[in-house]
C-alpha positions as CSV (number, residue, x, y, z in Angstrom):
1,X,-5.5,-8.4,10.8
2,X,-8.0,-7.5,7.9
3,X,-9.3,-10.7,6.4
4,X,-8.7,-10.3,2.7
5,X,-5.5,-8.0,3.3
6,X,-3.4,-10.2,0.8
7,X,-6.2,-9.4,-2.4
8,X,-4.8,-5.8,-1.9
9,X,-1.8,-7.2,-3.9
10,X,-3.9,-7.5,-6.8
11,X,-4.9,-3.6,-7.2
12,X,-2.6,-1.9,-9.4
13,X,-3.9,1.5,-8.7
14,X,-3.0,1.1,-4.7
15,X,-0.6,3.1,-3.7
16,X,2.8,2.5,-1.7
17,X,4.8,4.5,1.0
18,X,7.6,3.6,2.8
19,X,6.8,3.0,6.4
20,X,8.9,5.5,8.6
21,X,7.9,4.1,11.7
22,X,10.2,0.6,10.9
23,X,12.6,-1.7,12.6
24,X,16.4,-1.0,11.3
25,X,16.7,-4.5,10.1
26,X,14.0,-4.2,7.0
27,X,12.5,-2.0,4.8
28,X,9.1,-2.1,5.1
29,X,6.1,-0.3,3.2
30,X,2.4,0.9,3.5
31,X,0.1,-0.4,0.7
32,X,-3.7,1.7,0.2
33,X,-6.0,0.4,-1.6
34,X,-8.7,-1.7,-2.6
35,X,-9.3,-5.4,-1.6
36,X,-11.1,-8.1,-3.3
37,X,-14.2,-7.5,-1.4
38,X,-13.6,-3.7,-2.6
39,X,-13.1,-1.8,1.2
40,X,-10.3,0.4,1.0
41,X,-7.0,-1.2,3.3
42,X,-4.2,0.1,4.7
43,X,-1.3,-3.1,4.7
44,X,1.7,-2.7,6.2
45,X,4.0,-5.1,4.4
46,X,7.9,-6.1,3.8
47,X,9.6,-7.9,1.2
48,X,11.8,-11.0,2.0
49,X,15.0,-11.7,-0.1
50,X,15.3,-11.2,-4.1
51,X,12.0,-13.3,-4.8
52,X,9.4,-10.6,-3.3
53,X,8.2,-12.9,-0.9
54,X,5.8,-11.0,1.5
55,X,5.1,-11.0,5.0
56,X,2.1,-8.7,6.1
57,X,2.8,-7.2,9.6
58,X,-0.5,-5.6,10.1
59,X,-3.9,-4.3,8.2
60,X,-5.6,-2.6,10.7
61,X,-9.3,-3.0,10.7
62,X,-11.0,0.3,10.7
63,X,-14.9,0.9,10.6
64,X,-15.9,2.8,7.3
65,X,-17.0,5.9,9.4
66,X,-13.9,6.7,11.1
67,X,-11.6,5.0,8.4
68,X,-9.9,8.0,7.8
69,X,-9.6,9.2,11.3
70,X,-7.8,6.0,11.8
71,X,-5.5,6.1,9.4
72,X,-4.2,9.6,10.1
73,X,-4.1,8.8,14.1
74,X,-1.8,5.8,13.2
75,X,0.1,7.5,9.7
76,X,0.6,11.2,9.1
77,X,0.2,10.6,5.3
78,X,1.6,13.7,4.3
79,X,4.5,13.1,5.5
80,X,5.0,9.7,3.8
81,X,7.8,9.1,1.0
82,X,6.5,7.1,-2.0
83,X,7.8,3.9,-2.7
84,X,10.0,4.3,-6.2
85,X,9.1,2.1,-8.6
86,X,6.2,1.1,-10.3
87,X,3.9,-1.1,-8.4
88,X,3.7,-4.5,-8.1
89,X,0.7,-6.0,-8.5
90,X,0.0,-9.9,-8.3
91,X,-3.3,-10.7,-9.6
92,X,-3.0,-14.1,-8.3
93,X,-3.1,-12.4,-4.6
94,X,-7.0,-11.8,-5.9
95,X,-8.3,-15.9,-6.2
96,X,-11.3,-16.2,-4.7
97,X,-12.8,-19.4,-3.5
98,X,-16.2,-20.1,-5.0
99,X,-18.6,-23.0,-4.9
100,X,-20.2,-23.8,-8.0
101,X,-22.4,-26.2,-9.4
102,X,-21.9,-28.5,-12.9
103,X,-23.3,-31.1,-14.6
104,X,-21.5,-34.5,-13.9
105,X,-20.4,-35.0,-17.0
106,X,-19.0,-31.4,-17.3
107,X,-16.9,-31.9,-14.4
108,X,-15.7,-35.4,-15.7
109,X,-14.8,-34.2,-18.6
110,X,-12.9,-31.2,-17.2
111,X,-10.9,-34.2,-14.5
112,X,-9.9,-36.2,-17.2
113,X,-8.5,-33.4,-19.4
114,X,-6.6,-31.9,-16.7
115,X,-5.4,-35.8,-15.8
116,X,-4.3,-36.0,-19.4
117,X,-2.9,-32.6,-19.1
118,X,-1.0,-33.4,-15.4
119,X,-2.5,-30.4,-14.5
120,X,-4.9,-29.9,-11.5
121,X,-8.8,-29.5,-12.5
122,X,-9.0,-26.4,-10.5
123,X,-6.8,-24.7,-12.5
124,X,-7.8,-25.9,-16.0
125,X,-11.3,-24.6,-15.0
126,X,-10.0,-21.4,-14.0
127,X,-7.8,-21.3,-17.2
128,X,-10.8,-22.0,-19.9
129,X,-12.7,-19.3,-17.9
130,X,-9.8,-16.9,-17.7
131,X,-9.8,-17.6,-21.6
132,X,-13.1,-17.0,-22.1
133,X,-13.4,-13.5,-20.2
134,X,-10.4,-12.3,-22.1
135,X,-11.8,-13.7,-25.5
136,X,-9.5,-16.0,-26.2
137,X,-12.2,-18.3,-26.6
138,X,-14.8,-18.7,-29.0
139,X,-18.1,-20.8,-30.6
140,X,-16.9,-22.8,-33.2
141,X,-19.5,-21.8,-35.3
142,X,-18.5,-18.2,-34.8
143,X,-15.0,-19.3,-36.3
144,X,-16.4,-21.4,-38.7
145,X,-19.0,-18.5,-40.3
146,X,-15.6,-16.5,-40.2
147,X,-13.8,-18.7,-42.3
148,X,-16.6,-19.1,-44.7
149,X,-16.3,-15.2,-45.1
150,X,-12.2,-15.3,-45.7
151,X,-12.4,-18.1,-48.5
152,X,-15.4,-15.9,-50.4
């Protein structure tokens, strides 16, 4: 199996097939398209009961040269039937485990408001950056100067 196979959950341009070549007792599907690292996958995939739980049966790891011999050895994609639907994509399926460095006191800070919060710290960090990337964050004296402008 492809490491990184699960991130192609998080690409919402892939593109999804049902898989002819299944058992009887499942549906199963063929996912292309990007990981997190960016390679292009092939995932073959089914769903488990009404809360989409996933199982990945295979992502066949293919050199970049002869990728797309590969593919059409294993799948005839021509013949494939696309899934209906829209796709699904999870951006969660995309976390990435990083190592970063902070000040002490930044990372203190960040523990106890998360402790307050009964939230792990992890995931307030990744909130407040999330935030801040979408722009839902901003220099108080950005706001302030704005406010100044409303009341003139």
């Amino acid at each position: 199996m492809v490491r990184g196979s699960t991130t192609i959950r998080a690409d919402p341009g892939s593109l999804e097939f049902r898989d002819p070549a299944h058992s009887s007792d499942e549906d199963r599907f063929i996912r292309i398209g990007y990981s997190g690292a960016g390679r292009i996958l092939l995932v073959v995939f089914c769903e488990k009961g009404r809360g989409g739980v996933i199982r990945i049966i295979g992502a066949p790891a293919m050199p970049p040269r002869r990728s797309v011999n590969n593919m059409k050895n294993s799948y005839d994609l021509k013949k494939l039937i696309k899934r209906a639907g829209t796709i699904k994509a999870d951006p969660a399926a995309a976390k990435s485990a990083i190592s970063i460095r902070l000040d002490g006191s930044v990372l203190a800070a960040f523990k106890t408001e998360a402790f307050r919060m009964g939230i792990p710290y992890q995931t307030l960090i990744g909130s407040v950056l999330h935030r801040y990337v979408n722009g839902e964050l901003m220099d108080r004296r950005v706001v302030a100067a704005a406010r100044g402008f409303k009341s003139a």
